[in-house]
C-alpha positions in Angstrom: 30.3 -62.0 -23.5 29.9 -58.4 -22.1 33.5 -57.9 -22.4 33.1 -58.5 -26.2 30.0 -56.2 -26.4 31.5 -53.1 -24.2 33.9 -53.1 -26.3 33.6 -54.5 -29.5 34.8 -51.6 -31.4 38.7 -51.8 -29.8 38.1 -55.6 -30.9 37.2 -54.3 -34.5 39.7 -51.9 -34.7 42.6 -54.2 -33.5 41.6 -56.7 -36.2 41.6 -54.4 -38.8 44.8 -52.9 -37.9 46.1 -56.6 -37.7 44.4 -57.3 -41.2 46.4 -53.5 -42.3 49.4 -55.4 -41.5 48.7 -58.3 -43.5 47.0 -57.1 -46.5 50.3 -57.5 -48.3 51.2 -60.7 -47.4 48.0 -62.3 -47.7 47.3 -60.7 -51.3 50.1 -61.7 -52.4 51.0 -58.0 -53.4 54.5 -57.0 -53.7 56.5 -60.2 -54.8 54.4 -62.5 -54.6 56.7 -64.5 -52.3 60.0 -62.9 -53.3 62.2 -61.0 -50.9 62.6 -57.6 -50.5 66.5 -56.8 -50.2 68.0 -53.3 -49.5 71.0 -52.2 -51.0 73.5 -53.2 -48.1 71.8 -57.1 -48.3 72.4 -56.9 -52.1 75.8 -56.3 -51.6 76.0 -59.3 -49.1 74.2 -61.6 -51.9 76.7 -59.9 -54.7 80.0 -60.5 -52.7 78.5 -64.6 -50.8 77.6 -65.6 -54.4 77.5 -65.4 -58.5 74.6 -64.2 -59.2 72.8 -62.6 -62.3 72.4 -58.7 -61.6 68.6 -58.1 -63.5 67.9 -54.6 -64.5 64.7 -54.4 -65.9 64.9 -50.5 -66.7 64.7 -49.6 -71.0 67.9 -49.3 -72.4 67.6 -45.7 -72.3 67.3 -45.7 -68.3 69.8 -48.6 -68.1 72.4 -46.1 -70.6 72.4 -43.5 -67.8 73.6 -45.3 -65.1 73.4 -49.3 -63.7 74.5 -51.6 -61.3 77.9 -53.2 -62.4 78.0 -56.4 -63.9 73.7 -55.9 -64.9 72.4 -57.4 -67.4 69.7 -55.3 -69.2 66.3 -57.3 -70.1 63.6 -54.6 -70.0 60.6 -55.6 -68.5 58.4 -55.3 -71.5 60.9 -57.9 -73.4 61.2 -60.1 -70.5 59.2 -62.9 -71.3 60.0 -63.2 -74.9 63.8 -63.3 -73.7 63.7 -66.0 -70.7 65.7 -68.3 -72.3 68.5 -65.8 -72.2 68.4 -66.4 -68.6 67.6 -70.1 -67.9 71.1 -71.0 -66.4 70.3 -68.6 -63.8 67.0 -71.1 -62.5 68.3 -72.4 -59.7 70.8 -69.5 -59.0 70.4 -66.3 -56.9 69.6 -63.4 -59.5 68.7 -59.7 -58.0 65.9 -57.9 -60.2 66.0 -53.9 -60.0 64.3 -51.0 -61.6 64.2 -47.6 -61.0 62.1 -47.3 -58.0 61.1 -51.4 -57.4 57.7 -51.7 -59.0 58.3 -52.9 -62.1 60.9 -55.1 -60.9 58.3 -56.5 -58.8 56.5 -57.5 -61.8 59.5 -59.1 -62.8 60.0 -61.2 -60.0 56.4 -62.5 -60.2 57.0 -63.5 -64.3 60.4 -65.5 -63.2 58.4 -67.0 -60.0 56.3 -68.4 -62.8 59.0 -69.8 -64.8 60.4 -71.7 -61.9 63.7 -69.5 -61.0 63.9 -70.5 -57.3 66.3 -67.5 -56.1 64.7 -64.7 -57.2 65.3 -61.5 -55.2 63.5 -58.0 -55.4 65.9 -54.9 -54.6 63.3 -52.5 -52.4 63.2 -49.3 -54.0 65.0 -49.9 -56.9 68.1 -47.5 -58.0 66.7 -44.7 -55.9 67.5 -46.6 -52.6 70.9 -48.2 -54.5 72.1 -44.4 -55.3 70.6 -42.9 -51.2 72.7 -45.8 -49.9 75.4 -43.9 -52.0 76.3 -47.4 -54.0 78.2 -47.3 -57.1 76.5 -47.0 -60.5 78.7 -46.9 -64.1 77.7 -45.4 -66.8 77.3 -46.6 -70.6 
């Protein structure tokens, strides 16, 4: 006991660094449950299997420059156009945006419709283009 008292605030601080660590996990932030893949694991996942490419940017975003083969569903329309994508349920599909937030959001809404492959790309086409992937145009 007066290990715990002469030094209860390491103790305190080492729990709140270990609860830091956590936070994201345990609030389910992020993808709620979805992986994180870089660019270099999306190209693993594009080249081991068919998969659905999602870009959730606006048409305009998606106009200037995607990810071949993506399918554009903006995240605002997502919901209302799901059943464009049910044949991907049980497939992988890899959901982008511009800098992974609202893709995020996206993973979350296709969590909730039961697609069981679901796969957020971290920091969205700003890490894609860094990692000096391809993007096409129109």
């Amino acid at each position: 006991m007066e290990f715990i008292t002469a030094n209860a605030v390491y103790i305190g601080l080492a729990f709140g660094s270990g609860l830091a660590l956590l936070w994201p996990m345990l609030s389910g932030g992020g993808g709620a449950g979805v992986p994180s893949v870089s660019p270099t694991e999306a190209v693993f996942l594009m080249n081991r299997s068919k998969l659905l490419i999602l870009d959730v940017r606006d048409e305009a975003e998606f106009a200037s420059g995607h990810i071949q083969g993506a399918k554009n569903v903006p995240l605002k329309e997502l919901t209302s156009r799901i059943k464009e994508l049910e044949k991907f349920k049980t497939k992988s599909v890899l959901v982008h945006c511009q800098r992974g937030m609202r893709s995020k959001m996206a993973c979350r809404v296709l969590r909730s419709q039961e697609f069981t492959q679901v796969h957020n790309l971290n920091g969205g086409l700003d890490k894609w283009v860094e990692a000096k992937m391809p993007l096409v145009k129109g």
